[in-house]
C-alpha positions in Angstrom: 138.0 100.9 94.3 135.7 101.1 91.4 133.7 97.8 92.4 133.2 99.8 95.8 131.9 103.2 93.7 129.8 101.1 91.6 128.4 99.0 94.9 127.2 102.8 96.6 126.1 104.1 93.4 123.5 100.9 92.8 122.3 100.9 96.4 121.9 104.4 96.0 119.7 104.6 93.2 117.9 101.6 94.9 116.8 103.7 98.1 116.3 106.6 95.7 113.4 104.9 93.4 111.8 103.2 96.5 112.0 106.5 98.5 110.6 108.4 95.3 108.1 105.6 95.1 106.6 105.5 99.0 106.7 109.2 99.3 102.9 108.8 97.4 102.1 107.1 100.6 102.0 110.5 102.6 99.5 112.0 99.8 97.2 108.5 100.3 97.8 108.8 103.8 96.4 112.3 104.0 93.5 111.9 101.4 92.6 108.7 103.6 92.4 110.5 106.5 90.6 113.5 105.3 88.0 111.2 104.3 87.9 109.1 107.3 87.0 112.9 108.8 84.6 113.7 106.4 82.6 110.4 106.7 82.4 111.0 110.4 81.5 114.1 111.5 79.4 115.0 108.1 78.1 111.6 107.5 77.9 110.1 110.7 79.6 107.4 109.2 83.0 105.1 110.3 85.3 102.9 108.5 87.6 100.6 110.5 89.4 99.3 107.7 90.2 103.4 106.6 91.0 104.1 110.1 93.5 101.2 109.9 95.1 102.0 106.4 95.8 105.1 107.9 98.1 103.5 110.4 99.7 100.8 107.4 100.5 103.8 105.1 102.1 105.5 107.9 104.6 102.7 109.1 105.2 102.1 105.3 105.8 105.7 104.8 108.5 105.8 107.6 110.0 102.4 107.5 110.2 102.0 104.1 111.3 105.3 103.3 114.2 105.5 106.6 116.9 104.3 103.8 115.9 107.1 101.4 116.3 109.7 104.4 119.6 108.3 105.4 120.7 108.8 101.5 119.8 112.3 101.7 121.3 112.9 105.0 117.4 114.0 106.6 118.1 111.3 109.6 118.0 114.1 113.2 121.2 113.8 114.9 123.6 116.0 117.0 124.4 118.3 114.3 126.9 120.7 116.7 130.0 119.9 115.5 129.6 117.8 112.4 128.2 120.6 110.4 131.5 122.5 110.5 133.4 119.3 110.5 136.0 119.2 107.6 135.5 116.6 104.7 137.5 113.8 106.3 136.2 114.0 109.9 133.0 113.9 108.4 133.8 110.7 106.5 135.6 109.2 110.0 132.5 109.9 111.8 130.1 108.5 109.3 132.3 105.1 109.0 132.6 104.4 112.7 129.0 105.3 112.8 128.5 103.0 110.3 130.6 99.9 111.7 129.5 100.9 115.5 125.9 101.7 115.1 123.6 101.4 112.0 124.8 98.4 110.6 124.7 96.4 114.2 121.5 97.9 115.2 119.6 97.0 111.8 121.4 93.3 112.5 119.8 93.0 115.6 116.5 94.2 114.5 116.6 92.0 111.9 118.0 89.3 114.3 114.9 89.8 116.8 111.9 90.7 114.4 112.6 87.7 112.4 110.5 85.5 115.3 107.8 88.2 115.7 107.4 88.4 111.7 107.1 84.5 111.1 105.1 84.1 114.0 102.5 86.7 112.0 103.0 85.0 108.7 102.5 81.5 110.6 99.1 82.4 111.5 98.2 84.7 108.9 97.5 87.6 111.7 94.6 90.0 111.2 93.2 92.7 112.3 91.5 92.0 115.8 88.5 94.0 114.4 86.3 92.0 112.1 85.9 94.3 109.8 89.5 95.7 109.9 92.6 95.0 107.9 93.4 91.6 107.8 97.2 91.7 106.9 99.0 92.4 110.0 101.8 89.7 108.7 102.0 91.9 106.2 102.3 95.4 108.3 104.8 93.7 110.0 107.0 92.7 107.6 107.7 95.7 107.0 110.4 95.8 110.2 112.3 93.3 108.4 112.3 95.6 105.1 113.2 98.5 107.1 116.0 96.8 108.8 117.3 95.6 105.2 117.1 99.1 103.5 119.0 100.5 106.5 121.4 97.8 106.2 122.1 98.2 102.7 122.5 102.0 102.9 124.6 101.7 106.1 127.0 99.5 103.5 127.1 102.6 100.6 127.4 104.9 103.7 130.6 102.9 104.6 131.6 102.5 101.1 131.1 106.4 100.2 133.5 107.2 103.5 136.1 104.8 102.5 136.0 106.7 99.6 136.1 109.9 100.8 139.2 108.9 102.8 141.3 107.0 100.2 140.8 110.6 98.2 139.0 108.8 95.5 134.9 109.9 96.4 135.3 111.5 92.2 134.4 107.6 91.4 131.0 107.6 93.3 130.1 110.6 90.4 130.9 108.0 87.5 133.8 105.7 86.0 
């Protein structure tokens, strides 16, 4: 059960430094936009392409970071009888959860984005304004990251409640 401590624990602290890591996103996100604002209506001036980052840094703030929030337990569900659900139930509801829902729905997104992603990277797909971002293959890529952080974390989430209901979750805290 060790090798299944040690397998949560990595992907933990995986999702943990890329979540710390994209979290500067929102601060570029706002400072981007605040000056996007400024330019126009004190300048008179507009900036496709910082109009446009806006939009990249927020699908790479919430894509990217969806694995992080489902390692700190921030992801909105139906909290009304969970909360006060004992230690085991918990872990039952977050393994069939797991094996029912996350880990096929981030399969199947992976499954269908794949096609829409390599159609992007096939032509190298821009912005359709000229003097936007032209990375779109890029900003879409990010679905298929998103599905694979979610996947990963769906695996420790399984692992932690397998854990939890062998009796043994005091291995995910160290060997």
């Amino acid at each position: 059960m060790s090798h299944l401590a040690s397998l949560a624990r990595a992907i933990d602290a995986i999702n943990e430094r890329i979540g710390r890591t994209i979290a500067w996103a929102a601060l570029a996100m706002v400072l981007v936009q605040f000056t996007v604002v400024v330019m126009r209506y004190v300048f008179g001036i507009g900036s496709i392409l910082m109009q446009e980052s806006v939009i990249y840094l927020h699908a790479i703030l919430f894509l990217i970071g969806s694995g992080y929030t489902l390692l700190h337990d921030g992801h909105v569900r139906l909290d009304i009888f969970y909360r006060d659900a004992s230690v085991r139930t918990k872990a039952l509801v977050d393994l069939w959860g797991s094996i029912g829902l996350l880990i096929p729905v981030t399969v199947l997104i992976w499954w269908f984005s794949w096609p829409y992603v390599a159609g992007s990277w096939e032509v190298l797909e821009g912005s359709r304004e000229t003097s936007g971002i032209h990375a779109v293959f890029l900003l879409k890529t990010v679905i298929l990251v998103f599905a694979a952080l979610m996947f990963v974390q769906g695996i420790s989430v399984l692992a932690r409640s397998i854990l939890t209901l062998k009796g043994r979750q005091q291995e995910l805290f160290g060997d």
